[in-house]
C-alpha positions in Angstrom: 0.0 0.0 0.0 1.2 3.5 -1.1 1.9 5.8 1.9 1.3 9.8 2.2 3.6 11.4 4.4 3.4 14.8 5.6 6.4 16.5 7.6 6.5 20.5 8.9 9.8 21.4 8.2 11.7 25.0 9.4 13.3 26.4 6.0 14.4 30.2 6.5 15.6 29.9 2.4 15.8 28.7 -0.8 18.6 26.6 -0.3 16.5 24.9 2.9 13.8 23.8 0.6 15.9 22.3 -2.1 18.1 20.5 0.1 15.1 19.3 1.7 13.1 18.1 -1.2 16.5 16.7 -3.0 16.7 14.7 0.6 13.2 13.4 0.8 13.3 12.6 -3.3 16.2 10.5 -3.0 15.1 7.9 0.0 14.3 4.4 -1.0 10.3 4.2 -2.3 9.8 7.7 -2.9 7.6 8.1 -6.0 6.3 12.0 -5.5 8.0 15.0 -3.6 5.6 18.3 -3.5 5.4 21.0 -0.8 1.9 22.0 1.2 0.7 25.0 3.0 0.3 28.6 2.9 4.3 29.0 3.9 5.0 26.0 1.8 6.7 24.4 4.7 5.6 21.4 4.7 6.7 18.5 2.5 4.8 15.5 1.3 6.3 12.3 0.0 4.0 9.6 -1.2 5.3 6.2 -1.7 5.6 2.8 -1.1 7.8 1.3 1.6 8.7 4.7 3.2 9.9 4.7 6.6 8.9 8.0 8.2 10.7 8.2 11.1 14.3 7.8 8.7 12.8 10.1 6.7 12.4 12.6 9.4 15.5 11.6 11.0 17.3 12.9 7.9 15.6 16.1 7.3 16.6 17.1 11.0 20.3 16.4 10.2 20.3 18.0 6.8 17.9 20.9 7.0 16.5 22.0 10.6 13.6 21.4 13.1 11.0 18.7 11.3 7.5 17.6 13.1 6.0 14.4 11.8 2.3 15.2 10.8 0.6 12.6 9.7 1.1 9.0 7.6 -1.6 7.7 6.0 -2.4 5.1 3.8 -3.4 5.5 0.2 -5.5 2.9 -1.9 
């Protein structure tokens, strides 16, 4: 089953946000990177096999602060 994945993460810049989407595109399962919200801070990976809490692990080491929203399942 495919997996939605949304994740607040603090970007102050341009360079924040590509780093982070170039992070979250390159894990193992990814199919689709976008961004979400008014700020567009948060960033949504859908895909199958995604561990979230890796995911989010790694956006705290490369880019900043990242909350964990929500991971739902998609049919």
């Amino acid at each position: 089953m495919k997996q939605k994945i949304v994740m607040k993460v603090q970007m102050n810049c341009q360079k924040c946000r590509t780093q982070a989407l170039k992070h979250v595109a390159d894990a193992d399962g990814v199919d689709f990177v976008g961004l979400e919200g008014s700020e567009k801070d948060k960033v949504v990976a859908i895909g199958e096999g995604v561990d979230a809490v890796k995911l989010a692990a790694g956006l705290r080491k490369k880019v900043g602060h990242t909350d964990l929203i929500s991971v739902a399942e998609i049919k």
